[in-house]
PADOTOR-479147 format. One record per residue (C-alpha): residue in one letter; x, y, z. Coordinates in pm, whole numbers, plus 50000, padded with zeros to 5 digits. Layout:
// PADOTOR-479147
R:resn:x:y:z
R:a:X:Y:Z .
...
END
This chain:
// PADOTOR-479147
R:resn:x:y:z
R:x:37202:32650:43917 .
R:x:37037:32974:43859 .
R:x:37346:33204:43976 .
R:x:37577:33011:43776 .
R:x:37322:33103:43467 .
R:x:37345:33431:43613 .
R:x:37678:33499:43580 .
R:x:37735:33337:43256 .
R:x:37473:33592:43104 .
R:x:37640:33896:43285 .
R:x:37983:33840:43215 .
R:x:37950:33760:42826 .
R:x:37952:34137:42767 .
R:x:38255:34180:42966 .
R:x:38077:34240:43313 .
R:x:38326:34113:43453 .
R:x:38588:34370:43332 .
R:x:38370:34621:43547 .
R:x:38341:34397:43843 .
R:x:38704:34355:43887 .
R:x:38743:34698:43933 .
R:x:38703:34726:44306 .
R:x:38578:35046:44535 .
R:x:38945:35064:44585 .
R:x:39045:35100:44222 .
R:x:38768:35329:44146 .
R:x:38826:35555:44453 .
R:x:39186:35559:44377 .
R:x:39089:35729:44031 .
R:x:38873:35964:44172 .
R:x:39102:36090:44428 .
R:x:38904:35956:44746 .
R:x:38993:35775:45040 .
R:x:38991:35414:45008 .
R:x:38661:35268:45107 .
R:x:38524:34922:45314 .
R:x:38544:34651:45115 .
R:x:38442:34261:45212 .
R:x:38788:34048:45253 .
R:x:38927:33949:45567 .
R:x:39049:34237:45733 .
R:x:38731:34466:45589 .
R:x:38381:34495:45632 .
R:x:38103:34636:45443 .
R:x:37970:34956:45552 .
R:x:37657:35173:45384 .
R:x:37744:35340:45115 .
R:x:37468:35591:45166 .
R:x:37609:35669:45539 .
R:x:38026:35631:45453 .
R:x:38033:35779:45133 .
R:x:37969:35642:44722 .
R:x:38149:35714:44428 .
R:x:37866:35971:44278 .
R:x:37810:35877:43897 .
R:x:37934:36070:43632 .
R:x:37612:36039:43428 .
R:x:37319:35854:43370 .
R:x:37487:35647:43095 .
R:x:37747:35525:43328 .
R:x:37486:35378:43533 .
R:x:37307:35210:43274 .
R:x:37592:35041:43125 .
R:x:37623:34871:43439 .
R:x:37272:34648:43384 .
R:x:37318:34328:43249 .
R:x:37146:34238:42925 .
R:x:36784:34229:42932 .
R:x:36743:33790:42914 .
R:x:36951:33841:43240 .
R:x:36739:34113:43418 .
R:x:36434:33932:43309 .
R:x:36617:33623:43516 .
R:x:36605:33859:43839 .
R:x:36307:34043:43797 .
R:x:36127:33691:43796 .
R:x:36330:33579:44115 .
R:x:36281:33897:44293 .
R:x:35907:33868:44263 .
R:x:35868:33467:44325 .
R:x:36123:33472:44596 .
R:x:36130:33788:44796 .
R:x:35692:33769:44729 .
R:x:35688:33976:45032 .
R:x:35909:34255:44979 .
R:x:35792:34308:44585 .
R:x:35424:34265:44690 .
R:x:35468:34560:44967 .
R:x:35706:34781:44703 .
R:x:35571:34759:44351 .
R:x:35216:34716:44262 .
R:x:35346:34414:43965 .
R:x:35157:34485:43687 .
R:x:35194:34852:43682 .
R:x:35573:34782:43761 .
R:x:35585:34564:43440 .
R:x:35423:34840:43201 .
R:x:35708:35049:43311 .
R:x:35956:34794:43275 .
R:x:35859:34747:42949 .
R:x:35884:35130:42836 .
R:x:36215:35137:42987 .
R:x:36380:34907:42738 .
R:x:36215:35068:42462 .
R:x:36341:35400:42613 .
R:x:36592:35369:42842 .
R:x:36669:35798:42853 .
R:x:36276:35813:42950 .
R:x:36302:35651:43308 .
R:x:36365:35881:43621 .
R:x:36709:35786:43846 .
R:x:36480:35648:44079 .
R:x:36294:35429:43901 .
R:x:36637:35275:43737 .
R:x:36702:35291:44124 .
R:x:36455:35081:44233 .
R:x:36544:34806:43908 .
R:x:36894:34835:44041 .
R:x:36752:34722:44379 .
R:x:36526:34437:44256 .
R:x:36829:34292:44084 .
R:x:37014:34361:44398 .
R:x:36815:34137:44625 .
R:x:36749:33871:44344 .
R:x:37136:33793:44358 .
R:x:37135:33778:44718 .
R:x:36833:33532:44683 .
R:x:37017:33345:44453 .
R:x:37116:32964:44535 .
R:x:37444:32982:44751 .
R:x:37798:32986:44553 .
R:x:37964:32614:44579 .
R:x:38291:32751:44600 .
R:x:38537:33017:44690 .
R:x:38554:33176:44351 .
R:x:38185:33143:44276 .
R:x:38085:33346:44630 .
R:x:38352:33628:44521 .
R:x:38176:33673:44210 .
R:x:37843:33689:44362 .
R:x:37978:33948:44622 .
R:x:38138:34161:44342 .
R:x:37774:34138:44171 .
R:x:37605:34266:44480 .
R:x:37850:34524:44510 .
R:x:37806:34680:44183 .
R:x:37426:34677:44207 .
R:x:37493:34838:44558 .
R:x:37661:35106:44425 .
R:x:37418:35173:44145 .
R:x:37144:35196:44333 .
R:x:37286:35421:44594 .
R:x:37392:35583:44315 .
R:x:37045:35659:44137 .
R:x:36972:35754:44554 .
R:x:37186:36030:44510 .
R:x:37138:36135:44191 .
R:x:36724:36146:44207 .
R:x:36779:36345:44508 .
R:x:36615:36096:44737 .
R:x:36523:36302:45038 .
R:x:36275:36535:44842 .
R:x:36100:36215:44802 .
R:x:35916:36208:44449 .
R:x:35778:35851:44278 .
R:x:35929:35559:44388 .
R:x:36165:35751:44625 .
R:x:36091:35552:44939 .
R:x:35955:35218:44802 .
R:x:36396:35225:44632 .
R:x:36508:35330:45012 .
R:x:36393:35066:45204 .
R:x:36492:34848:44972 .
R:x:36818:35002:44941 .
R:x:36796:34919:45343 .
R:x:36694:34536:45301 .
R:x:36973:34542:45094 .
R:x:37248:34604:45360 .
R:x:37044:34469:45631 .
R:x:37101:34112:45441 .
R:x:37469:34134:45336 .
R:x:37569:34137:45680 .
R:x:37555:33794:45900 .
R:x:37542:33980:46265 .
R:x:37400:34294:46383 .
R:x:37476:34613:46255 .
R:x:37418:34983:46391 .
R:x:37428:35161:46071 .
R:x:37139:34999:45910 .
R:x:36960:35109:46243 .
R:x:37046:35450:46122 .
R:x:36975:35379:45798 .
R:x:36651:35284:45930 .
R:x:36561:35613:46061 .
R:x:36634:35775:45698 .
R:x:36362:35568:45611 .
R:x:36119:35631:45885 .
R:x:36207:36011:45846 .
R:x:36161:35995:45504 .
R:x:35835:35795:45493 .
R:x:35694:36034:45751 .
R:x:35794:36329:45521 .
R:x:35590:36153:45268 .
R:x:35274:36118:45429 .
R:x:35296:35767:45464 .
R:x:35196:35760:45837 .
R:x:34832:35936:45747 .
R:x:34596:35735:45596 .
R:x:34511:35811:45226 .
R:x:34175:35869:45283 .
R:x:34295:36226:45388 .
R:x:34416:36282:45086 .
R:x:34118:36250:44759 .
R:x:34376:36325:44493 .
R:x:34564:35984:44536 .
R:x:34364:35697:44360 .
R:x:34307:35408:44499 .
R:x:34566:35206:44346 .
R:x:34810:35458:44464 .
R:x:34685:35447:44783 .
R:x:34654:35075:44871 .
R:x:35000:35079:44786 .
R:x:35083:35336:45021 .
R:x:34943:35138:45280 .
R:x:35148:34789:45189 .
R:x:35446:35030:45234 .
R:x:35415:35188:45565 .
R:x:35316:34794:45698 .
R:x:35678:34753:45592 .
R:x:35829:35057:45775 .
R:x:35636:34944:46070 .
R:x:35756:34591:46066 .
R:x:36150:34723:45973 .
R:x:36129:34954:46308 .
R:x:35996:34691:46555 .
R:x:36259:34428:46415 .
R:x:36559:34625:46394 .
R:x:36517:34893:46638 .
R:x:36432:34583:46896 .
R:x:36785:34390:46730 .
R:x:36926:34731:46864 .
R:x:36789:34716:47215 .
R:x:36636:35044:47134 .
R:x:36297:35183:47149 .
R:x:36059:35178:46838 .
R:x:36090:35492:46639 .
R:x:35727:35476:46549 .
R:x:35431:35501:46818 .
R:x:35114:35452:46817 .
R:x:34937:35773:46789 .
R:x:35154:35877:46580 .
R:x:34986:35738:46256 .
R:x:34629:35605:46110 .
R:x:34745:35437:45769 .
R:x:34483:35178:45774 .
R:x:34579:34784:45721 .
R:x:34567:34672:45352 .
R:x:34271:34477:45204 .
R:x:34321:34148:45132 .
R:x:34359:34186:44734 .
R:x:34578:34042:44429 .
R:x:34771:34283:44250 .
R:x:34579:34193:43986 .
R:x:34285:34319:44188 .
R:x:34398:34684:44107 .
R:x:34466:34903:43809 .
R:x:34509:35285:43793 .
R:x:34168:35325:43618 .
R:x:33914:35225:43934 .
R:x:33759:35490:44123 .
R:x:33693:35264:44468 .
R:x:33874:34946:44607 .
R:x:33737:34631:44545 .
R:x:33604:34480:44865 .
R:x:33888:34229:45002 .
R:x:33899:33878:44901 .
R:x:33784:33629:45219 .
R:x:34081:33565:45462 .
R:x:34083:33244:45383 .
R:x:34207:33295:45018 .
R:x:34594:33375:44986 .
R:x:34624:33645:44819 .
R:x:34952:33879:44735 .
R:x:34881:34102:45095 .
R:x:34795:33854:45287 .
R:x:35133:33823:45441 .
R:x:35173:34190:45527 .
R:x:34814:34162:45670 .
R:x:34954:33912:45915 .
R:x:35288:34049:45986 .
R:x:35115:34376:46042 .
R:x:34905:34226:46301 .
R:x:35144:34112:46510 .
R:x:35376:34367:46470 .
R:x:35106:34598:46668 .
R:x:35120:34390:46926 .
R:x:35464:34381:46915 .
R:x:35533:34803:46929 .
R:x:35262:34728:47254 .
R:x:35492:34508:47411 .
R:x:35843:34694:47279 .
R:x:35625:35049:47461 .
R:x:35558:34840:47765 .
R:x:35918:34708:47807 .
R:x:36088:35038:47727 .
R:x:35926:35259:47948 .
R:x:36101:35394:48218 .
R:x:35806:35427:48484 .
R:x:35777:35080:48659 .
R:x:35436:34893:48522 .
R:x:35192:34674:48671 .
R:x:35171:34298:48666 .
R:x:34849:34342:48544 .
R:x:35004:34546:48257 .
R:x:35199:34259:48129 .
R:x:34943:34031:48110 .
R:x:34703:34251:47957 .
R:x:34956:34287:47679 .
R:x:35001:33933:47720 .
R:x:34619:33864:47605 .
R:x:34692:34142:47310 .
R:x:34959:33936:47159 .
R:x:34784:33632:47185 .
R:x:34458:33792:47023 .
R:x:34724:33919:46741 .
R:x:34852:33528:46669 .
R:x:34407:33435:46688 .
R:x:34386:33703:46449 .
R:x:34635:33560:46187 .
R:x:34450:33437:45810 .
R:x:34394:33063:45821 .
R:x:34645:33020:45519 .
R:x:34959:33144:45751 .
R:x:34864:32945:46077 .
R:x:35111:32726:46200 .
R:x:35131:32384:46013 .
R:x:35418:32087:46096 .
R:x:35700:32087:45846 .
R:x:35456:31703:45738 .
R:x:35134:31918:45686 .
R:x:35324:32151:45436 .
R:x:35481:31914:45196 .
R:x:35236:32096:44916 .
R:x:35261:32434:45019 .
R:x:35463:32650:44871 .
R:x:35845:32735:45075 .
R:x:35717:33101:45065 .
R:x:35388:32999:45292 .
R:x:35614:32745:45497 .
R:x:35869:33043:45527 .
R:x:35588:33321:45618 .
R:x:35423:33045:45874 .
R:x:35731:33020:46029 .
R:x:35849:33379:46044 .
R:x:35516:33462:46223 .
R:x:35575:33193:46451 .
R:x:35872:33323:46537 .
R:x:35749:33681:46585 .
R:x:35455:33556:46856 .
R:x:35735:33396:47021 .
R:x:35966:33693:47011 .
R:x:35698:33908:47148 .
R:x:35620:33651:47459 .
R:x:36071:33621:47544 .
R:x:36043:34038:47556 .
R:x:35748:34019:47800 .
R:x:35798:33756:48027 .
R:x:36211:33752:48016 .
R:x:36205:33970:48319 .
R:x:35997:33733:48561 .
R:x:36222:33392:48523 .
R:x:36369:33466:48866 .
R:x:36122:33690:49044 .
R:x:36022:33598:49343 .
R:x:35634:33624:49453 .
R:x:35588:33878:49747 .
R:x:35416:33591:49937 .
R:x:35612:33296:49988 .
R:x:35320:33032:49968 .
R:x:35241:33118:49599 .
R:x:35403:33150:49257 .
R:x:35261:33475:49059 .
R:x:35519:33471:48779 .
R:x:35442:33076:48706 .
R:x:35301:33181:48433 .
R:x:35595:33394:48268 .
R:x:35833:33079:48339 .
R:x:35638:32880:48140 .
R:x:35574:33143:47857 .
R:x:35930:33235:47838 .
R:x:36052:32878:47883 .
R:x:35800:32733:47590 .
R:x:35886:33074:47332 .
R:x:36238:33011:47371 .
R:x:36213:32627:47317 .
R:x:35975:32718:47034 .
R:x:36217:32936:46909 .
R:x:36465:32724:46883 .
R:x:36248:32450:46712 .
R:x:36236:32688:46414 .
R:x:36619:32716:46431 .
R:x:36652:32374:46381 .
R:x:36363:32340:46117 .
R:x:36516:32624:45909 .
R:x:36860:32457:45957 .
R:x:36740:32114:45804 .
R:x:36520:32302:45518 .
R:x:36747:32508:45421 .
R:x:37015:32277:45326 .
R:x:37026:32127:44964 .
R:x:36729:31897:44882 .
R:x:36530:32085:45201 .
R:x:36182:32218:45152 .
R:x:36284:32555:45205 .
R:x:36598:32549:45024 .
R:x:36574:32827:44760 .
R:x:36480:33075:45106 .
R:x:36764:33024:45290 .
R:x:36843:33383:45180 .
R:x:36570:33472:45467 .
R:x:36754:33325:45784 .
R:x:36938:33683:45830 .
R:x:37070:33843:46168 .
R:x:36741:33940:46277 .
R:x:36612:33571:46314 .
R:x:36952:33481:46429 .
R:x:36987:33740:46689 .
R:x:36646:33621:46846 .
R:x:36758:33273:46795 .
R:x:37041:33347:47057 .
R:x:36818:33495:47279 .
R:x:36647:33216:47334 .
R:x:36958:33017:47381 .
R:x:37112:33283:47624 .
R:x:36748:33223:47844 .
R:x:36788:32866:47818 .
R:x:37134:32883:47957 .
R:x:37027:33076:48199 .
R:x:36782:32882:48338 .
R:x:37083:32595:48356 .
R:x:37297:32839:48558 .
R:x:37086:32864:48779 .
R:x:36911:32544:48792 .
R:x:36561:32618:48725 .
R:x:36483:32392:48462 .
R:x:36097:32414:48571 .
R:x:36137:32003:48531 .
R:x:36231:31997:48163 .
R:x:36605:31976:48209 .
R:x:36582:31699:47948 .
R:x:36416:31901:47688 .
R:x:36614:32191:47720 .
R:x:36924:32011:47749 .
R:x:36891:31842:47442 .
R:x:36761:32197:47269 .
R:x:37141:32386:47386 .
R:x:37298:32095:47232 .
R:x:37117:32118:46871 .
R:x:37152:32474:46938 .
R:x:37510:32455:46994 .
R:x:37580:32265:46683 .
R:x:37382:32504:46455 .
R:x:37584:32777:46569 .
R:x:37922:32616:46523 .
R:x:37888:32554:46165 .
R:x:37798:32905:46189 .
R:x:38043:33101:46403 .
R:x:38319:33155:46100 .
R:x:38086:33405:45973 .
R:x:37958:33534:46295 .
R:x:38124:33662:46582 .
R:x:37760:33613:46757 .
R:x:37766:33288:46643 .
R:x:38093:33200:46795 .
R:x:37992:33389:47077 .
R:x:37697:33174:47139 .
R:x:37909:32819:47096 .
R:x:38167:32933:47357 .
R:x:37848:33023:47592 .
R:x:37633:32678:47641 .
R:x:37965:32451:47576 .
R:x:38052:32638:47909 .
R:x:37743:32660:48078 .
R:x:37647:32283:48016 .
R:x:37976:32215:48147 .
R:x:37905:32366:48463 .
R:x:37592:32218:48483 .
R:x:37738:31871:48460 .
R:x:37500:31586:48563 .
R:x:37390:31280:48367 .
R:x:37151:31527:48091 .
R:x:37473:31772:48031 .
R:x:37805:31535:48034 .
R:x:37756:31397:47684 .
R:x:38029:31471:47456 .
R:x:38060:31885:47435 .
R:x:38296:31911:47136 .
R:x:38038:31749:46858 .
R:x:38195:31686:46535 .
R:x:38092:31865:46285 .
R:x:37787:31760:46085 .
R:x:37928:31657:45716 .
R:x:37638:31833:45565 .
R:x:37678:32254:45553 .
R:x:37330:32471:45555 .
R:x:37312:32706:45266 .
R:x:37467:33021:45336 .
R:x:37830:32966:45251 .
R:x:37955:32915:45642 .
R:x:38291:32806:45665 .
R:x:38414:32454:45678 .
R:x:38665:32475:45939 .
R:x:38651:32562:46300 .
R:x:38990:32371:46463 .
R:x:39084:32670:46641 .
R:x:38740:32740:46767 .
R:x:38683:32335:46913 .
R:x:39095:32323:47053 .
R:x:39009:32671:47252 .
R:x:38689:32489:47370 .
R:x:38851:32165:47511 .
R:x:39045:32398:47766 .
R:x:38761:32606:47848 .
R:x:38752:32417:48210 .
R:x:39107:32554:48269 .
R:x:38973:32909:48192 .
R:x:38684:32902:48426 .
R:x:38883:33026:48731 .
R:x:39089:33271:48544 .
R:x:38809:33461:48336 .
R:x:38415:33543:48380 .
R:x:38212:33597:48030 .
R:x:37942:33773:48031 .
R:x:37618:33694:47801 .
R:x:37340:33797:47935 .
R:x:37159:33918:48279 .
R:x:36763:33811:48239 .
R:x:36607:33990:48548 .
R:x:36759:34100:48856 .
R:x:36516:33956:49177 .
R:x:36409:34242:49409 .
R:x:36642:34352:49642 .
R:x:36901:34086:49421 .
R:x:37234:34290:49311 .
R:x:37377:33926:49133 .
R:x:37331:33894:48817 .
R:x:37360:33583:48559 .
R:x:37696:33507:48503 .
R:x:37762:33291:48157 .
R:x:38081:33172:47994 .
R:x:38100:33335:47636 .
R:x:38370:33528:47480 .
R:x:38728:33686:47581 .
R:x:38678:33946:47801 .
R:x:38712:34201:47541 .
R:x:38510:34516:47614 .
R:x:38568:34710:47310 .
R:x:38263:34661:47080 .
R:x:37954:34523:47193 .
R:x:37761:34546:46901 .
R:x:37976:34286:46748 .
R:x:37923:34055:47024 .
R:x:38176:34105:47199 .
R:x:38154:34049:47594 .
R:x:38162:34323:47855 .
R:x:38305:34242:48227 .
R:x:38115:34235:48540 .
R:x:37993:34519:48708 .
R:x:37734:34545:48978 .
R:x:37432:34647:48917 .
R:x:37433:34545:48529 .
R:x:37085:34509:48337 .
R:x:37071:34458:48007 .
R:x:36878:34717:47765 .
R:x:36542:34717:47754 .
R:x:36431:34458:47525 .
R:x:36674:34250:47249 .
R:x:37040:34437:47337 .
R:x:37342:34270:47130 .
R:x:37503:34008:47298 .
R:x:37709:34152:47608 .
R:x:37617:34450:47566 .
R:x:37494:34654:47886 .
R:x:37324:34958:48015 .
R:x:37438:34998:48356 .
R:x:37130:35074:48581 .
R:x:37009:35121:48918 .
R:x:36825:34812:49047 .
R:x:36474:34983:49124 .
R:x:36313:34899:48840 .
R:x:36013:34673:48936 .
R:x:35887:34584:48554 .
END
């Protein structure tokens, strides 16, 4: 396996020496408070936003990279594995003339350009196949720490907010890089996030560099592949927040990429090639397509957030602008079954997928609202179409859950990304679940009780094997074991405690859950004693109810870990993706 090559390499000169010294050992010498650290009663925190040991010199940083046979090792990885984030970061084979001066003079390099090699290496180990044991996963979270540090490091010392070369191309991936260490939600990478936007906006990023006839055309197709990625980080994590975009439209005119190769480009040419047909796959391609949807996702996200009541007409307008978005998508990245694929590569399976998933993201956030509103007239059904949309996204949405759990697995096609399944995809994952569940509730299956009966139970299951690592997770099992319980009936009285599957999804979840499945089996007891929360859809006109779910202990104190809130009248949820249980209390008036 390639991290156990990994850490053979790095620890032969005594790596591991440096890696046993933890944040709390270092701050201890340094005289400053003890900082987060993973273990069981500790979580990791930014270092950026909490506070980093600041290097004592440029040396000290360096002597943290492993030799150069095992940065070669990640530098591959982080460009055949996270294709995506190197092809929207580093133009490659400009980044590999510099990377090749740098060994031959390491002193020559500016902090953020070790930065940004500090990064790369950062997100190959998290790409890495998943430790097999205990001790392995410790060593790999010790790795990822040190990088971590270095690279915030380098942050600091190149005096990142001034911005400069590769200042914001090392941030956000400084930001990918605690966005993936953490299995649920987190605020301070939403933050983090607005660094980032603030920072790219500072830049220049958000005006097209047409505007600007001293950037060449390398520099600026670059530019362009970058600010696709701050648009795409805002919609998806700002929406994982239940918050409002931080970038509108109007508010920037960076053009989309062309479809080009890296190799396509050199600092020499004076004009851009023209793009290579859609049709070819080419090293943009997947921004082009995330970038499309993504506008007609900050459309929808607008829509959803305003606070003036909209039209019917509105959402289906937007409605026709999403689906013109997924038209609109390169032939290469349309959706194909897992049997079609078998010779594509897992990155074009993964990108498929995560598109996918975004169209049906966008049609939950627009139709959500309208499961349960009524028509004005009583002999017609206006919002028949919603049901269905929301109904078939969410079962949609779900399908991917289950593909990515099979693939993901040892021996699965998409084994070597299992890195990718990250709280994002989960959180929207248990969206879909929560609507399912609430269309059980309150028994309006639309006539596919069958189908979505059978969808809570996979769902369930994935999220068990999940829920030692994730309090959403845990959250979620707790929720349909109760609400299929309620629902009773020949589709929901199968067997509610499943065993365990033998086989574990990559990832490193935990292999035991007896505490989890004992407090389950007296759930039934529980029902007239407590009310969980999840999740309140839509409130009908003139309706002050709202959906009332089994799912967690009644524990009000922080809903951003999951963590369930208690009933109060009135309660809507925020505006578009809010963390599980958590809720923006609200006067019922608002019509859209």
């Amino acid at each position: 396996m390639d991290s156990i090559a990994d850490l053979k390499e790095h620890f032969d000169r005594e790596e591991l020496s440096k890696l046993a010294e933890t944040p709390a050992l270092a701050a201890e010498s340094h005289g400053l408070d003890e900082p987060d650290f993973p273990g069981p009663s500790r979580k990791r925190r930014p270092l950026l936003l909490y506070g980093c040991r600041p290097a004592a010199s440029r040396s000290e940083i360096l002597s943290a990279l492993p030799p150069k046979t095992a940065v070669d090792r990640y530098i591959s990885r982080y460009f055949n594995r996270l294709d995506l984030v190197s092809s929207s970061s580093v133009h490659g084979p400009t980044f590999l003339e510099e990377y090749n001066d740098f060994w031959s003079n390491p002193d020559r390099a500016s902090a953020m350009w070790i930065g940004l090699l500090f990064s790369m290496i950062c997100l190959a180990v998290i790409a890495s196949d998943p430790a097999t044991d205990i001790s392995e996963r410790g060593q790999q979270q010790l790795q990822i720490d040190l990088y971590r540090e270095k690279l915030v490091q380098c942050l600091l010392m190149g005096d990142y907010t001034q911005g400069g070369d590769h200042a914001l191309e090392t941030f956000i991936n400084y930001v990918y890089v605690e966005f993936r260490i953490h299995d649920d939600a987190q605020k301070d990478v939403w933050f983090l996030l607005g660094l980032e936007v603030n920072l790219a906006k500072r830049m220049g990023f958000h005006r097209d560099p047409k505007h600007f006839p001293n950037i060449t055309p390398l520099k600026a197709e670059m530019r362009r592949r970058v600010w696709a990625t701050v648009l795409l980080g805002d919609i998806l994590i700002s929406g994982q927040m239940g918050m409002p975009r931080m970038i509108r439209d109007g508010e920037f005119d960076t053009a989309e990429p062309r479809n080009l190769n890296d190799e396509d480009l050199n600092d020499e040419m004076t004009c851009l090639p023209p793009p290579r047909p859609e049709t070819e796959h080419t090293t943009a391609l997947g921004i082009i397509a995330q970038r499309r949807l993504l506008i007609a996702l900050g459309t929808i996200s607008d829509l959803t957030a305003s606070v003036s009541p909209c039209s019917y007409a509105d959402i289906m307008r937007v409605d026709g602008i999403l689906h013109q978005a997924r038209i609109s998508v390169p032939p290469p990245l349309q959706l194909k079954t897992m049997a079609s694929s078998v010779t594509d590569s897992p990155q074009v399976i993964m990108a498929r997928l995560f598109l996918r998933h975004m169209f049906c993201k966008g049609q939950i956030m627009l139709h959500r609202r309208f499961l349960f509103t009524k028509s004005a007239a009583e002999n017609q059904d206006t919002y028949s179409y919603s049901r269905t949309a929301c109904l078939d996204a969410s079962l949609g949405m779900l399908d991917i859950q289950q593909i990515l759990d099979e693939e993901t697995c040892p021996g699965g096609q998409l084994f070597m990304m299992h890195w990718r399944v990250g709280s994002i995809m989960n959180h929207h994952f248990l969206t879909a679940t929560m609507v399912l569940c609430s269309l059980v509730h309150r028994k309006q299956t639309l006539g596919r009780g069958d189908e979505i009966g059978t969808a809570l139970r996979t769902a369930r299951s994935i999220w068990m094997r999940k829920s030692d690592d994730s309090g959403e997770a845990k959250k979620a099992v707790q929720a349909v074991s109760i609400v299929l319980a309620r629902a009773g009936g020949p589709r929901f009285d199968a067997t509610l405690i499943a065993e365990r599957p033998p086989q574990k999804p990559a990832g490193g979840f935990g292999s035991s859950n007896r505490s989890l499945l004992e407090d389950l089996g007296t759930q039934q007891e529980m029902l007239e004693k407590q009310m969980f929360w999840v999740e309140a859809f839509t409130l009908d006109d003139g309706d002050q109810s709202v959906d009332l779910f089994a799912a967690g202990s009644g524990d009000n104190s922080n809903p951003s870990t999951g963590t369930i809130y208690s009933e109060q009248a009135g309660a809507t949820l925020n505006h578009e993706y809010p963390m599980l249980g958590e809720w923006v209390f609200m006067n019922d008036q608002e019509q859209c």
